[in-house]
PAVEXNU-299489 format. One line per 2 residues: number of its first residue (from 1); their letters; for each residue y, x, z of C-alpha. Coordinates in steps of 0.2 Angstrom, whole numbers, plus 5000, padded with zeros to 4 digits. Layout:
NUM> a> Y,X,Z | ...
//
This chain:
1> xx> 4975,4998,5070 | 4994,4999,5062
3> xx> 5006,4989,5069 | 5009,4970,5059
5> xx> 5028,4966,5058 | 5028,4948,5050
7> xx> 5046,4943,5043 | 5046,4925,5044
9> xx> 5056,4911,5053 | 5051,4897,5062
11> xx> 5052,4882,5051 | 5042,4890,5035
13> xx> 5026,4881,5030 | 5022,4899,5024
15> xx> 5026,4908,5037 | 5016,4896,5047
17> xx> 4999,4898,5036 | 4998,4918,5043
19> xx> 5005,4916,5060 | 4989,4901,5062
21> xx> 4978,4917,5053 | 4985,4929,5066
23> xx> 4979,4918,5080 | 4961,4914,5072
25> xx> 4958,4933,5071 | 4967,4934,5089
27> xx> 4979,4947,5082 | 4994,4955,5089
29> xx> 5009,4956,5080 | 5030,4959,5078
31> xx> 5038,4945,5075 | 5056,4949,5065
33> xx> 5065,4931,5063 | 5074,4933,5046
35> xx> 5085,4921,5038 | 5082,4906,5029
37> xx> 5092,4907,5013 | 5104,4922,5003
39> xx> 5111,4933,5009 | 5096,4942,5015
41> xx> 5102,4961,5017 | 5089,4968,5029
43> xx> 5074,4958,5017 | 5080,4965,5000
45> xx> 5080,4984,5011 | 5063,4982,5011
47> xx> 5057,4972,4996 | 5069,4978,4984
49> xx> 5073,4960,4979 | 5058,4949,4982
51> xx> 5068,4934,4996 | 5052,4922,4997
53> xx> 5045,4919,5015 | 5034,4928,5024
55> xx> 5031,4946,5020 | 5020,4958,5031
57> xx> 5025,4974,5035 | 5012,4989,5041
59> xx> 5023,5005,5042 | 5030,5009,5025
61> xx> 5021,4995,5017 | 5026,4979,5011
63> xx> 5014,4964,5007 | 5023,4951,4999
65> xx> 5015,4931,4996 | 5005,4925,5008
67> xx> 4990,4925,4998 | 4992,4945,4998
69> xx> 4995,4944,5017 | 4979,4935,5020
71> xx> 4967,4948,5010 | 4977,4963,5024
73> xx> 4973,4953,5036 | 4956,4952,5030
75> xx> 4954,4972,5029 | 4963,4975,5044
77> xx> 4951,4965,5055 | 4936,4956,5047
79> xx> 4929,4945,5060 | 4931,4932,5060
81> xx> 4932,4930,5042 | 4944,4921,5031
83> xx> 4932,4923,5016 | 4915,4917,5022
85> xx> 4899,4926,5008 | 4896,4908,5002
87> xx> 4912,4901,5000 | 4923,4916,4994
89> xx> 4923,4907,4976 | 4928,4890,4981
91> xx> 4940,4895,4996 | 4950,4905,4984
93> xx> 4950,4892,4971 | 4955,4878,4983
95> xx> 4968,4890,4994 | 4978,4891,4976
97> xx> 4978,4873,4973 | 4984,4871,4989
99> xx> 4998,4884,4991 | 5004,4876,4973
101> xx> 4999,4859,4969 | 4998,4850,4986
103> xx> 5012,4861,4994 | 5026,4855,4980
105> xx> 5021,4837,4981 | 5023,4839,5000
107> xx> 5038,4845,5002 | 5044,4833,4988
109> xx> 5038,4819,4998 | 5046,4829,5015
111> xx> 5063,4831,5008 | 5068,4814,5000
113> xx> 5083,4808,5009 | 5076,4802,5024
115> xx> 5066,4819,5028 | 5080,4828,5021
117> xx> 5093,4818,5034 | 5079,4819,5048
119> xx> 5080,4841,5046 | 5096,4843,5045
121> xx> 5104,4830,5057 | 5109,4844,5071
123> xx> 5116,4855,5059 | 5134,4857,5050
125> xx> 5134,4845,5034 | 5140,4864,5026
127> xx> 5122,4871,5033 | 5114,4857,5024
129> xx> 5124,4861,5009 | 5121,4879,5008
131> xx> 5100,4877,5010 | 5101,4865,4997
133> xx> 5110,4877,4984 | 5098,4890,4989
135> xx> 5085,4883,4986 | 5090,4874,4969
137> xx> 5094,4893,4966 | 5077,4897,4968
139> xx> 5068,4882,4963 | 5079,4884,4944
141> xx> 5068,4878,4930 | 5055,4872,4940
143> xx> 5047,4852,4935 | 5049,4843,4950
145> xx> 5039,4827,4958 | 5051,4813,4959
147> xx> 5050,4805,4977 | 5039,4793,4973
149> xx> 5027,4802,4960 | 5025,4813,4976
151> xx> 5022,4801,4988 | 5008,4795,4977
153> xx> 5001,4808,4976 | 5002,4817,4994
155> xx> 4993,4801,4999 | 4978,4804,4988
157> xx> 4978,4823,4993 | 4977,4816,5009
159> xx> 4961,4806,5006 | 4953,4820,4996
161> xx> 4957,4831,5012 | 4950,4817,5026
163> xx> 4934,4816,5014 | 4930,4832,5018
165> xx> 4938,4832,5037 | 4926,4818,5042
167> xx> 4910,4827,5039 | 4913,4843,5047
169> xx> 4926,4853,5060 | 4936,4861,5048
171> xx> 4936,4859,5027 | 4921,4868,5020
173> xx> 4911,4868,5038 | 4910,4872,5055
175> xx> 4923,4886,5054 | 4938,4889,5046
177> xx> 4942,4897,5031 | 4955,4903,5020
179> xx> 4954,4885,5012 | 4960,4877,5028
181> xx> 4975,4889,5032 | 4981,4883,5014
183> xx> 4980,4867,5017 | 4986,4864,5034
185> xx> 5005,4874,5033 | 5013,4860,5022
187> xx> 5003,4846,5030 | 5010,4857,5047
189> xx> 5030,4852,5040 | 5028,4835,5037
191> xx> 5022,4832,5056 | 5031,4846,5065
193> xx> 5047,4848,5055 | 5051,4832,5048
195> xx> 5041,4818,5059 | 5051,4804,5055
197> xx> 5038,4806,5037 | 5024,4807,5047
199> xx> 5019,4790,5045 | 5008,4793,5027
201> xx> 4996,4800,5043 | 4992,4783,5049
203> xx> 4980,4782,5033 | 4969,4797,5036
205> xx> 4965,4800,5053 | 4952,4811,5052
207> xx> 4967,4824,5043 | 4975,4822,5061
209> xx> 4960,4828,5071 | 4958,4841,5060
211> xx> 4975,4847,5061 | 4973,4845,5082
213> xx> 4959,4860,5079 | 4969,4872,5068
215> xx> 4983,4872,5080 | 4972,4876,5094
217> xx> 4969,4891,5086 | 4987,4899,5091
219> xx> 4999,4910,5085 | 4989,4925,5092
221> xx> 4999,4941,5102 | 5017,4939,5097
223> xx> 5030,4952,5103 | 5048,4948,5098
225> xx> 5056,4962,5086 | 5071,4967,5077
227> xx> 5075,4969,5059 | 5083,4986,5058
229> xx> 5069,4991,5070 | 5058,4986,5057
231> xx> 5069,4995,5045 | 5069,5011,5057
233> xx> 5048,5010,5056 | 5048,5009,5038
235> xx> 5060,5024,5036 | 5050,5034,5050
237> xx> 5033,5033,5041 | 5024,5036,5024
239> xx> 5016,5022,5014 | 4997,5020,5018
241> xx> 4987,5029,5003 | 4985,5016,4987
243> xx> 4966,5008,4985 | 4953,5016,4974
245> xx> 4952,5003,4963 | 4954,5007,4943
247> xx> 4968,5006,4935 | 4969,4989,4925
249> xx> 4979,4988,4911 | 4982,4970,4903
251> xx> 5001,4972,4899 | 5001,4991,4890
253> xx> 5013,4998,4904 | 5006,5016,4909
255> xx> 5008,5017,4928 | 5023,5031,4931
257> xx> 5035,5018,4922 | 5049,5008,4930
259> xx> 5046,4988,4928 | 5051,4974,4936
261> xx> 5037,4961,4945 | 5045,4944,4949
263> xx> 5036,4926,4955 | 5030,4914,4939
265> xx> 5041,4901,4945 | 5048,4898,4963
267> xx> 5059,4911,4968 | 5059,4922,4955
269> xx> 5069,4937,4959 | 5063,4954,4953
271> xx> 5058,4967,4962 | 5061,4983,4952
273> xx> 5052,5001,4954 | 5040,5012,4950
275> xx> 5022,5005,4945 | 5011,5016,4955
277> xx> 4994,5002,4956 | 4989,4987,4947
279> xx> 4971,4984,4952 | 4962,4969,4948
281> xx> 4970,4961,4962 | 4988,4969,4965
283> xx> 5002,4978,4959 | 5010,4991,4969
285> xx> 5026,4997,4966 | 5037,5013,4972
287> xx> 5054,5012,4979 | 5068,5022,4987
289> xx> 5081,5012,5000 | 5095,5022,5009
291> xx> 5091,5011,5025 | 5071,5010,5021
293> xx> 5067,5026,5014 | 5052,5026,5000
295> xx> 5040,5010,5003 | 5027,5004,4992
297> xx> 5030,4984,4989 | 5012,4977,4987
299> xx> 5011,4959,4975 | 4995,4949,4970
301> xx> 4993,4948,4953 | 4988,4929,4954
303> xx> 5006,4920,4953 | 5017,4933,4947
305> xx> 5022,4943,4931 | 5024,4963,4926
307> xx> 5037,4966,4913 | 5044,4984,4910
309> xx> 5062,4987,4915 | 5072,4989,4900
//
């Protein structure tokens, strides 16, 4: 099996999502801790522009959103599965809405003033600052919950989610799933990285006993690495050969042509290069660093856009 460098750092609910899927599949990994906000020089080596957290790196291979990481993860060991037969459908379905609709009105609720103060109150006012630029940066056009639509509405996420918590272990039965990674990493934030928001707990215990069993799962085999390391294995290696899957062609951009792929919303830096793959779940793109040498930089086709380069 290749070696799995995860870029990540500690306090990302994304970041948390794989490193719980690591764990359940009892997987050793390189952990290289990058930073939180711009400038990220090392990343941009790598992904050519993409800055979102986490990205997995196997040799000369980048795999960038978590949903991506969690299909490699998949293919690189199987059992145990993350896609159950019967609930491949519904696991994917509910892992979106809960990597988007639950995770914003989350962190909405996490990072009202109180949260906000609570994550911050051992840090330098100027590091405060500089996070909250950064992510207004990223965030930039986006429709935000105002704290108290989001408070609403965690709080009935958080019933829908105990309903189905207090009838079996874990969401959709006696296993995890994909599902549950999805929604445990921003329920994972309120109670680790901000407790002082902890309380809208108190309503739903059943949520907290099944939070209890997805951290018993771990964090796997980790084993601390560098970043120019990481860099040093991309540069030393060639990308993994592309999938066999056809060629599907929605946008009328031949693959051979330079384009740019970028995130519909959050964080939406483009990464530019050469379109090499767009199956009927990813795009892969082809691209040269002076630090990284060639790498192909791996997207899911849910979530973000293709656009030629002018």
């Amino acid at each position: 099996m290749s070696h799995l460098i995860l870029h990540h750092y500690p306090s990302s609910p994304f970041s948390e999502k794989i490193r719980l899927a690591l764990g359940y599949k009892q997987l050793a990994w390189k952990s290289v801790i990058i930073p939180s906000i711009m400038p990220k020089p090392d990343v941009v080596a790598l992904t050519g522009g993409y800055r979102k957290t986490p990205f997995l790196q196997i040799g000369a291979d980048i795999y960038c959103d978590s949903a991506l990481i969690c299909d490699v993860l998949e293919h690189e060991q199987p059992e145990p599965v993350l896609y159950p037969p019967h609930l491949k459908g519904v696991s994917r379905v509910f892992a979106q809405w809960a990597d988007t609709t639950l995770f914003w009105a989350a962190m909405a609720y996490n990072l009202q003033p109180r949260g906000a103060a609570a994550m911050f109150a051992n840090l330098p006012p100027a590091a405060a600052q500089a996070f909250g630029e950064d992510r207004r940066e990223m965030s930039a056009g986006m429709q935000r919950l105002r704290p108290a639509d989001a408070t609403a509405a965690y709080r009935s996420y958080l019933r829908r989610i105990a309903h189905m918590a207090e009838e079996h272990d874990f969401l959709f039965g006696a296993e995890p799933c994909l599902a549950d990674f999805a929604a445990y990493h921003p329920l994972w934030f309120t109670r680790q990285c901000v407790p002082v928001m902890a309380d809208i707990f108190a309503a739903t215990p059943a949520v907290l006993e099944w939070m209890d069993r997805m951290a018993a799962l771990g964090h796997g085999r980790m084993e601390k690495f560098s970043a120019q390391d990481a860099i040093t294995v991309a540069a030393g290696m060639d990308p993994l050969p592309l999938m066999g899957d056809l060629f599907q062609d929605e946008h009328g951009i031949p693959l051979g042509s330079q384009v740019a792929i970028a995130a519909e919303s959050f964080g939406t830096e483009p990464t530019e290069g050469e379109l090499i793959a767009a199956t009927r779940t990813r795009y892969t793109l082809r691209r040269t660093d002076p630090r990284a040498g060639t790498v192909h930089v791996h997207f899911p086709r849910i979530g973000y856009v293709l656009r030629a380069s002018p």
